[in-house]
C-alpha positions, 0 to 999 in steps of 0.5 A: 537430838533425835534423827528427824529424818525418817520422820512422817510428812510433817511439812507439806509443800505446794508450788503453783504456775506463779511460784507461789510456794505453800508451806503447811504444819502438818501435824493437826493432832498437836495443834502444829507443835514446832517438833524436831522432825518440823522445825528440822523439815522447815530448815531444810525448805528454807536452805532450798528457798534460799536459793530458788529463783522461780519461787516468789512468794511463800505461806506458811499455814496450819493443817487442822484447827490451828496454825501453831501452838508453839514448841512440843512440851512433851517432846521438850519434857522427855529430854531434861538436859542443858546441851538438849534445850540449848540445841533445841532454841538454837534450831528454832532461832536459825528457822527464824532468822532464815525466814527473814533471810529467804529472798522471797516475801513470807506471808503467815497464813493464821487461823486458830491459836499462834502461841508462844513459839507459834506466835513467834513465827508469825513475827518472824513472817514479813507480813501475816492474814488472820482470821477473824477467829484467830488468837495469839499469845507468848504463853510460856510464862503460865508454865513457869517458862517465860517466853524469851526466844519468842519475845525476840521477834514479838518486841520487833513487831509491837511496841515494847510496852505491848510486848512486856504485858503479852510476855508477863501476862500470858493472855491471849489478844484476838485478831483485831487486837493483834492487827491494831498492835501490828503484829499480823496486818489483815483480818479476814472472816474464817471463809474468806481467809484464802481470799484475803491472802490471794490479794496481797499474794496478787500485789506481790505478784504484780511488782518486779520479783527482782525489786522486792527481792532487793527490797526485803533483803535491805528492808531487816538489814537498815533495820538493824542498822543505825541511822547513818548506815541505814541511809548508806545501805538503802542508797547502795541498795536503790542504786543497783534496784534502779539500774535493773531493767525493770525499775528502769522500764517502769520509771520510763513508762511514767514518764510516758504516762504509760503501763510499764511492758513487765505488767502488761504482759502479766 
């Protein structure tokens, strides 16, 4: 593995007033391509998030005419070797998992193509805003490299069957389809994708930071849990949530028929 560490701005971040964190591919010349230098810059964001208290939302977004077109070929073609390759779909791995570990709600932020690693990113996202122009697909298969890492994230967002024909294929599926099989969960016209994504960022917003957080982080823990573990994980989880002031306040306020003090001060 090369030294990432002198590498240009390949990933640029943006923290506004509300702690909404943008975080944006920034290599448009290669369609986004999830480089060494870029999926090393994003690691080091996600190790930093993970302990961020202020930051409640985070975007992941593309610069120029795509959001992500996947593993860089040429870079990957340059280095032939076992230990090369192995290191290489491990990193992309940690990248995202950590992604599904940060506390905070992961939203992808997709225009143009999301191929193969690409399209395992927005699945590894908890939630995804398309553009209506987007298109994804798991690519590697055309190349002779079928997409295995990336159908790691795909078959926990679609169902399998939908996933095998995306993996055996090789096609494209445009943003309505992608919607309809649950891989992103809005589209949005090219113009109003921002708009799209400030509304579901406003939601967020708008509920307790302490709640959510508890709620995503047992929300992929029971999911992977049986079902019995899964009910034990979510009581164990409830009962802390419902001893915060938050959820305590906010149960109060419906008895009194009432908003709750954290969103009327908002």
């Amino acid at each position: 593995m090369q030294d990432p560490s002198n590498s240009p701005d390949v990933l640029l971040r943006e923290t506004d007033s509300r702690g909404v964190v943008r975080l944006t591919l920034n290599r448009p010349q290669a369609f986004n391509a999830l480089s060494e230098a870029l999926l090393h810059a994003l690691q080091q964001q996600i190790d930093a998030l993970m302990h961020d208290d202020v930051a409640r939302v985070v975007i992941v977004r593309g610069a120029g005419r795509a959001f992500c077109a996947g593993h860089d070929l040429k870079e990957m073609r340059a280095h032939p070797s076992h230990a090369y390759y192995a290191e290489l779909f491990a990193r992309c791995g940690r990248v995202m998992t950590g992604l599904m570990r940060l506390p905070q709600p992961v939203i992808a932020q997709v225009h143009g193509i999301a191929t193969a690693a690409g399209c395992q990113l927005v699945a590894s996202c908890d939630l995804a805003v398309a553009s209506s122009d987007a298109r994804f697909a798991v690519s590697g298969v055309n190349y002779g490299l079928f997409c295995s890492t990336p159908g790691v994230a795909l078959s926990r967002n679609v169902l399998r069957k939908q996933a095998m024909e995306m993996l055996l294929t090789g096609e494209f599926i445009d943003a309505a389809t992608a919607q309809q099989r649950g891989l992103i969960n809005r589209v949005a016209a090219p113009d109003a994708l921002e708009v799209e994504v400030e509304r579901l960022v406003g939601s967020i917003l708008d509920k307790p930071a302490a709640a959510v957080r508890m709620g995503k982080a047992l929300f992929y823990r029971q999911a992977e849990a049986g079902i019995d573990a899964a009910y034990q994980l979510a009581a164990q989880t409830m009962t802390c949530n419902m001893l915060d002031d938050c959820a305590l306040e906010g149960v109060q306020a419906f008895i009194d028929k009432r908003q709750p003090a954290w969103r009327a001060q908002k």
